[in-house]
N, C-alpha and C positions, 0 to 999 in steps of 0.2 A: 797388279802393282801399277802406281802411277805415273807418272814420266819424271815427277820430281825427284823419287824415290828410286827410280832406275838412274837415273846420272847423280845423286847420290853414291848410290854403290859402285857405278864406274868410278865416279873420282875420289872414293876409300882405294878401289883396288889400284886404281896407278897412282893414287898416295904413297901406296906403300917403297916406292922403289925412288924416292927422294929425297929424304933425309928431310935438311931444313929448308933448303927452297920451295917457296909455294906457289910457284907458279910454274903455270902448265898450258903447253903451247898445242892447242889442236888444228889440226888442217880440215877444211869441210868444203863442200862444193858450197855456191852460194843460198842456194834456195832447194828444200828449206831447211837443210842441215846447219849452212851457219847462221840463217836467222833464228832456229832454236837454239842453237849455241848463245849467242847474244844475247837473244832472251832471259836465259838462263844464269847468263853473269850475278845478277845479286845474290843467287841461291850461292853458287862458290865464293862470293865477298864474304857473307853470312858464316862459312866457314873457314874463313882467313884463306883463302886462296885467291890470285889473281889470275883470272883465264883469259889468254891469248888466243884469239883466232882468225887464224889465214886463211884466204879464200882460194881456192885454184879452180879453173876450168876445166881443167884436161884430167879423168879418170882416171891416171896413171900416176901424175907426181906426186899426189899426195902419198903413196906405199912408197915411190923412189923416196920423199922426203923422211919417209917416217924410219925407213929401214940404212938409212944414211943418219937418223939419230938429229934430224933438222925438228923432226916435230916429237911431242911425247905422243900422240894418240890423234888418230883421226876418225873420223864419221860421214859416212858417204854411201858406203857399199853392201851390200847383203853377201853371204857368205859364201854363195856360187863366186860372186865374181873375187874374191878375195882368195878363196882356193884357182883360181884359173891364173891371177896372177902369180902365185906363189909356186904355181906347176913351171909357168913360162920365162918366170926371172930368176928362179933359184934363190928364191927366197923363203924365210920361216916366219913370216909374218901369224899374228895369230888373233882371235875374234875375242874381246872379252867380255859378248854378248849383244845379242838382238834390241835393237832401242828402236827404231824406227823403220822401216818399208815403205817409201814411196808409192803408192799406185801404180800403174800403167793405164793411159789411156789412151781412145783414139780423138784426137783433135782436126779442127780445119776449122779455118775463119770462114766461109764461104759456102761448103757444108753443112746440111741442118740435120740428117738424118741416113744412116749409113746405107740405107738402100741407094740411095744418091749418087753413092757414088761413083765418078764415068768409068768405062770401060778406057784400061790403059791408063789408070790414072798414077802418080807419083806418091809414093808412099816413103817417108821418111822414116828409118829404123836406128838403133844405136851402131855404131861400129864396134862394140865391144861383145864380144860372143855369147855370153851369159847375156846380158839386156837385147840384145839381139835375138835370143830363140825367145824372152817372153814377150817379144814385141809378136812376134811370130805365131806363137802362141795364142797369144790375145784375138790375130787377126782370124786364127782359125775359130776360135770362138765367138768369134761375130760371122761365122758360114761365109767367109771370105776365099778361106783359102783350106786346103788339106796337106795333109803329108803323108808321104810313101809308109813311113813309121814313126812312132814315140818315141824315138831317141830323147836321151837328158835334153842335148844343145843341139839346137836345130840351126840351119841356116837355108837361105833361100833355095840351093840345090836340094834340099827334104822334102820340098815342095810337088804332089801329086798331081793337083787340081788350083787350076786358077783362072776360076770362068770371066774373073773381071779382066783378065789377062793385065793384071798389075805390075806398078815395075816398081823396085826397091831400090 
């Protein structure tokens, strides 16, 4: 199915819970969920809707705002991390389907080649636990790092082996 065709169907199904208002206010991180979203404006013009969309920073307010009724739907997260929050805020928040997954990579300006890199070196991860164990993740699959065990959510404390003696 192709991306046109899946927001499409997201915006039938949160049509449905609006009556005659057509507009519909999404919250998105900015890159590149709401430059798809933007993108995407003439496809909802095309179907007489007007889409609003607010940008936030911070991985959390967009569920605070959505679940306070500020936004109709947002797009940002994959479904670990939207089950993690809905465990820890007491919230019913709910997915009305996978549209996009961001990658994970590993980055450095400076950097060209991951053998490279120093012993002790500085490694940046998400602070949010779900992005955090596939940061984790990733780095064991680049023979970086091990873990004690496969737990779902990992965090630096899972950590077996770390010959680079890297610090998070």
């Amino acid at each position: 199915m192709n991306i046109k065709k899946i927001f499409l169907s997201v915006l039938f199904t949160i049509s449905l819970s609006f009556g005659a208002d057509k507009t519909i206010i999404i919250g998105a991180t900015p890159t590149p969920y709401a430059e798809i979203l933007n993108f995407s404006k003439p496809l909802f013009q095309e179907k007489g809707w007007k889409l609003i969309v607010k940008e936030f920073n911070d991985y959390n307010i967009p569920n605070i705002a959505l679940n306070e009724k500020d936004l109709d739907a947002n797009l940002y997260q994959h479904k670990p991390f939207l089950d993690d929050f809905n465990t820890h805020k007491g919230t019913k928040l709910s997915s009305l389907g996978a549209i996009v997954l961001v990658p994970m990579a590993i980055y450095s300006n400076s950097i060209k080649n991951i053998k490279d890199i120093p012993n002790g070196a500085k490694i940046a991860i998400p602070n949010d636990a779900t992005n955090e164990s596939r940061a984790l993740d990733l780095l064991a699959k680049a023979n970086l790092i091990e873990f004690k065990s496969q737990s779902t959510l990992k965090t630096p404390i899972d950590i077996s082996k770390n010959p680079k003696k890297l610090k998070f």
